[in-house]
C-alpha positions in Angstrom: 79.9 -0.7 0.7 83.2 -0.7 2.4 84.1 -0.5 5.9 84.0 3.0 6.4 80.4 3.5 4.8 79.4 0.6 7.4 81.3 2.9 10.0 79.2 6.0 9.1 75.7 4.4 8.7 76.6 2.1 12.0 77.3 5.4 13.8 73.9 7.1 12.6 71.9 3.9 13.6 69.0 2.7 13.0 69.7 -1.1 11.2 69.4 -4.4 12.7 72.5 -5.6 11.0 74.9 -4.9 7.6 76.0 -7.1 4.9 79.7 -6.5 3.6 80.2 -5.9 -0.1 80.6 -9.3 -1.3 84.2 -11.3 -1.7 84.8 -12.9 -5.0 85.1 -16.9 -4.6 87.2 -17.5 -8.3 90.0 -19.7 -8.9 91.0 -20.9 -5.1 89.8 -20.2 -1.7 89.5 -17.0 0.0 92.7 -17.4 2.6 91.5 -16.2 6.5 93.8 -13.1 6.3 92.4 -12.2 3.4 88.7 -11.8 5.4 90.6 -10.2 8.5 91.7 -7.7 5.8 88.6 -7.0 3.6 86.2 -7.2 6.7 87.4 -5.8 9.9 85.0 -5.9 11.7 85.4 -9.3 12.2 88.0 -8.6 14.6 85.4 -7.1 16.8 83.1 -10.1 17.1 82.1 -9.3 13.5 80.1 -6.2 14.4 80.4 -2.3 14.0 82.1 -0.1 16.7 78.4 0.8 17.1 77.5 -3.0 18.0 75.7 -3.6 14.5 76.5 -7.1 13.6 78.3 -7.3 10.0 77.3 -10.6 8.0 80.3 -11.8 5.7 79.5 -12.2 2.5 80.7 -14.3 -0.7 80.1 -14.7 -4.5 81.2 -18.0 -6.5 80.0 -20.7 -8.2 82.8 -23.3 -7.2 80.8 -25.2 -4.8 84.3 -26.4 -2.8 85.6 -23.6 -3.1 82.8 -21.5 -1.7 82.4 -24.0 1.1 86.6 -23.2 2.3 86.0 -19.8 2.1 83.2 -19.6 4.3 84.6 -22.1 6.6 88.0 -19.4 6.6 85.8 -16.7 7.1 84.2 -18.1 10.2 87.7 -18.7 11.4 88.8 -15.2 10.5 85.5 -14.1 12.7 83.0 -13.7 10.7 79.4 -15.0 12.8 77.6 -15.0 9.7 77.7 -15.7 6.0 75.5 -14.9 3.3 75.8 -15.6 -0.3 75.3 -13.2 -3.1 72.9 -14.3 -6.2 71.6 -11.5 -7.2 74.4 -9.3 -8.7 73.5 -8.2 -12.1 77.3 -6.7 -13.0 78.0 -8.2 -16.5 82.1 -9.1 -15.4 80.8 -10.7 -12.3 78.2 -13.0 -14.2 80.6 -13.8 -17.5 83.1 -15.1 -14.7 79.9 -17.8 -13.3 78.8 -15.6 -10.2 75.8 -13.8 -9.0 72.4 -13.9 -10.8 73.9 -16.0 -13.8 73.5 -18.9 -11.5 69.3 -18.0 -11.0 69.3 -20.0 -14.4 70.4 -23.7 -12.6 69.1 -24.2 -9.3 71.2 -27.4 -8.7 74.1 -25.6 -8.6 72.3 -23.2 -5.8 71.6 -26.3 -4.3 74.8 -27.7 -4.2 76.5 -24.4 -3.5 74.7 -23.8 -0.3 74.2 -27.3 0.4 78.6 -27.4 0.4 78.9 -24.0 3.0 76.3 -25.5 5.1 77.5 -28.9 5.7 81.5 -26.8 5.9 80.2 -24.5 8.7 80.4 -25.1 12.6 76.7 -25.8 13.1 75.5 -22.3 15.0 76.9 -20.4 12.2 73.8 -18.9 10.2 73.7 -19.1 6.8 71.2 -16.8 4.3 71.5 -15.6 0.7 70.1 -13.0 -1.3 68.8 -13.9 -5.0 66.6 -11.9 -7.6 63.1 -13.6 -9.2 65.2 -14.3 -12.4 67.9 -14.3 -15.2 65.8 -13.5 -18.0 63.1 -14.2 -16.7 60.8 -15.4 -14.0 60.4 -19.2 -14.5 62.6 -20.7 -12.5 62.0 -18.6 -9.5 60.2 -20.8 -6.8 62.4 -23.7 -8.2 65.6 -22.0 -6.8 64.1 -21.2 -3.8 62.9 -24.5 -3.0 66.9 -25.3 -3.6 68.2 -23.0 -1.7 65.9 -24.1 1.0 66.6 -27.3 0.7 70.2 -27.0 1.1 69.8 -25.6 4.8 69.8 -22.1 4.2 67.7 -20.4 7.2 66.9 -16.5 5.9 66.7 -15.1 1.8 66.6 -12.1 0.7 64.8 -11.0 -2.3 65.3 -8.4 -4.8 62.2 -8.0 -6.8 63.3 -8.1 -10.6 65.4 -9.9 -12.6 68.8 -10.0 -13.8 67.3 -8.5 -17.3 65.4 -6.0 -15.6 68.7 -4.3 -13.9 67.7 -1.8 -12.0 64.6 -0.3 -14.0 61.4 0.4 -11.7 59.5 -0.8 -10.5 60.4 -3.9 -8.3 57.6 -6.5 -8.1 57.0 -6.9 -4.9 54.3 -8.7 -4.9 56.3 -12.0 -6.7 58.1 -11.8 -3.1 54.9 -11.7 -1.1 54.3 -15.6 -3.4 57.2 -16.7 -2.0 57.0 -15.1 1.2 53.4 -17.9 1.6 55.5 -20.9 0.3 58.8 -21.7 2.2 59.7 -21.5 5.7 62.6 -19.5 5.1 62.8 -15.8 6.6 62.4 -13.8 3.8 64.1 -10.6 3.3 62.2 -7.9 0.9 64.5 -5.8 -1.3 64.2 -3.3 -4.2 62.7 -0.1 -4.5 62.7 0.9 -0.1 64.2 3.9 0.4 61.8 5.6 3.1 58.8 4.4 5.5 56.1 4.7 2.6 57.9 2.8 0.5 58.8 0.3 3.3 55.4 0.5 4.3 53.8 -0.5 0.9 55.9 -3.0 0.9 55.0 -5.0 3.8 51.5 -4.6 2.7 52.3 -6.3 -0.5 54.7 -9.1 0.4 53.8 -9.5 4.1 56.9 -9.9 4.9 58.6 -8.4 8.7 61.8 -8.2 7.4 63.2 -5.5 4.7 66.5 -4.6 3.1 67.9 -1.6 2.5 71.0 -1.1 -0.3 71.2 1.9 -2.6 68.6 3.6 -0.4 71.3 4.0 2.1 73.7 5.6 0.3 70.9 8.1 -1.4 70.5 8.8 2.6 72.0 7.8 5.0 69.6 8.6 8.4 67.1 6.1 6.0 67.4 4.0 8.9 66.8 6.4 11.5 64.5 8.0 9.7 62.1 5.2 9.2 62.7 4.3 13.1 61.8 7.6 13.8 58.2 8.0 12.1 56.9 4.4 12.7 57.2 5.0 16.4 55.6 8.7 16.0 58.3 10.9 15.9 59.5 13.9 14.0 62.8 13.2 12.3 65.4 16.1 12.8 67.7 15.8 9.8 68.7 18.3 7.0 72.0 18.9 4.8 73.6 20.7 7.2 73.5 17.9 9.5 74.7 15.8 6.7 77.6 17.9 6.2 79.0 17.1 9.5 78.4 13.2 8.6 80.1 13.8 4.7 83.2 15.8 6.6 84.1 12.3 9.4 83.4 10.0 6.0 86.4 11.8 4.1 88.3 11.8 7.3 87.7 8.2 7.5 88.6 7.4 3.7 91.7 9.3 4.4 92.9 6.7 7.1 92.3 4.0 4.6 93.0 5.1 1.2 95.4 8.0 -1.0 94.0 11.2 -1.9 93.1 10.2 -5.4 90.5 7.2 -3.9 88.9 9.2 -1.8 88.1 12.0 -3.8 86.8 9.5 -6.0 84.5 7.5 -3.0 83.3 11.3 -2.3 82.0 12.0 -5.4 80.8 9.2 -6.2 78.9 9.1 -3.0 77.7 12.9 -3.8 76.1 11.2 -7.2 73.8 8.9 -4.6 73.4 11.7 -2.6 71.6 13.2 -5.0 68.7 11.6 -5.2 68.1 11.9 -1.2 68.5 15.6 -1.0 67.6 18.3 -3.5 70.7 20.6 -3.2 73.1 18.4 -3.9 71.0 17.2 -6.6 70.9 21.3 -7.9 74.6 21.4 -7.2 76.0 18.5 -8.2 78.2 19.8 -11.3 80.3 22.1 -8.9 80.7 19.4 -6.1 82.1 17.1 -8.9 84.5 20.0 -10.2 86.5 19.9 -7.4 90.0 18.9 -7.9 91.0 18.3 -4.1 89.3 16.4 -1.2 89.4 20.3 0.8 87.7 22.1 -2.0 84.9 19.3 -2.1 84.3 19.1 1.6 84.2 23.2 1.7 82.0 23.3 -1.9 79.8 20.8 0.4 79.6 23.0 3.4 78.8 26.0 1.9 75.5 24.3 -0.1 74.4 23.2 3.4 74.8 26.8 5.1 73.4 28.4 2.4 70.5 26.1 1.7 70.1 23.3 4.5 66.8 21.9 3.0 64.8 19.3 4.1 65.3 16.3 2.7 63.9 15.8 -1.1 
């Protein structure tokens, strides 16, 4: 997610931190201005108006290459730089980068082993990889790589590159790894609310837990999830999320033309969808609209004449 999605969840709380949407390492190195530009938070200490920390992070499969960038990140501002392994996108792995690279874990070694040795000292360094290309065989393998190179936190998304994004994640493959490295490991795949989260933990053991598409399917996940584990009632519907969708297309509007925005809306309207029911019911006439006013008042009059509670 861009900027202004980190803007809107940072506002609406909840996280401990957010990742940006990874830069592509390819031919030469990332220049600084480059990360200043992509990541802006980084110009605020490399965290959120709302104080939530962003981590910076980078896809690649040069090794120097991947070590400059991170080093020009850090100098850009970033505090924190995580790697990206598990991306499943069929351009991204033809060019050598994401989960492709689950299939040799000497080059995750010497990847992470390159940024590690490149970066001031303090800077922490994680990244996030899924149990497998095809398959599952060389999963503890790249692990014990990654770990070796230095790497201090990895997150885990549990299924393959093969497996996409078909259900259900394993999580219990992460709980394995979760009893054999010393790495803080990061459960991903399948969380989008506190019983999922909840299940989870009980399978992996693990205390720490990422949150991606779930966010986007609804965004007071966070809050949400906060909310009931300390006992309380969470107080969100769609017409509080039509106040939230109406400051996100103001926001896209400071950063991109008309025609970009009204795409970022829709498509954010298709995640929606699977978070609350009306938009799921009415998702044909938001996706009609031909302006960004028509969408945001097609929007506003599902919430005032439905405001459900979440699906």
């Amino acid at each position: 997610m861009d900027h202004t999605m980190r803007h809107l969840l940072s506002k609406i709380g909840g996280m401990d931190y957010l990742v940006s949407e990874f830069v592509r390492v390819t031919q030469y190195p990332i220049p600084t201005s480059s990360f200043k530009r992509l990541i802006p938070e980084n110009a605020n200490n490399s965290q959120t108006f709302f104080h939530h920390p962003v981590h910076t992070q980078l896809l690649g499969s040069h090794a120097e290459l991947m070590a400059e960038s991170a080093l020009n990140a850090v100098n850009a501002g970033a505090s924190h730089i995580d790697v990206n392994f598990g991306c499943p996108a069929k351009r991204v792995n033809g060019h050598g980068g994401g989960s492709v690279l689950l299939q040799d874990p000497s080059m995750l070694y010497d990847i992470m082993n390159a940024i590690r040795l490149a970066l001031p000292e303090q800077t922490p360094l994680s990244a996030k990889i899924r149990l497998g290309f095809n398959d599952e065989a060389l999963l503890f393998d790249n692990v014990a790589a990654i770990e070796a190179a230095g790497v201090g936190t990895l997150t885990i998304h549990g299924r393959t590159k093969k497996d996409g994004y078909k259900p259900p994640a394993r999580w219990e493959k992460i709980g394995k790894i979760q009893d054999k490295t010393n790495m803080i490991v990061v459960a991903n795949g399948d969380i989008i609310d506190t019983e999922s989260l909840l299940r989870c933990q009980s399978i992996t053991g693990c205390h720490h837990f990422m949150i991606g598409r779930g966010a986007l399917n609804n965004p007071f996940t966070f809050q949400i999830i906060r909310d009931q584990i300390n006992g309380k009632t969470p107080q969100t519907n769609l017409s509080s999320l039509s106040t939230i969708f109406h400051d996100y297309a103001k926001a896209l509007q400071q950063h991109y033309d008309n025609v970009a925005t009204l795409g970022r809306l829709k498509q954010w309207c298709g995640h929606l969808r699977f978070g609350f029911t009306d938009i799921r019911d009415n998702l044909q006439p938001l996706r009609r609209c031909q302006t960004i006013d028509e969408l945001i008042q097609t929007f506003n009059s599902i919430a005032q004449e439905k405001a459900s509670p979440l699906a």
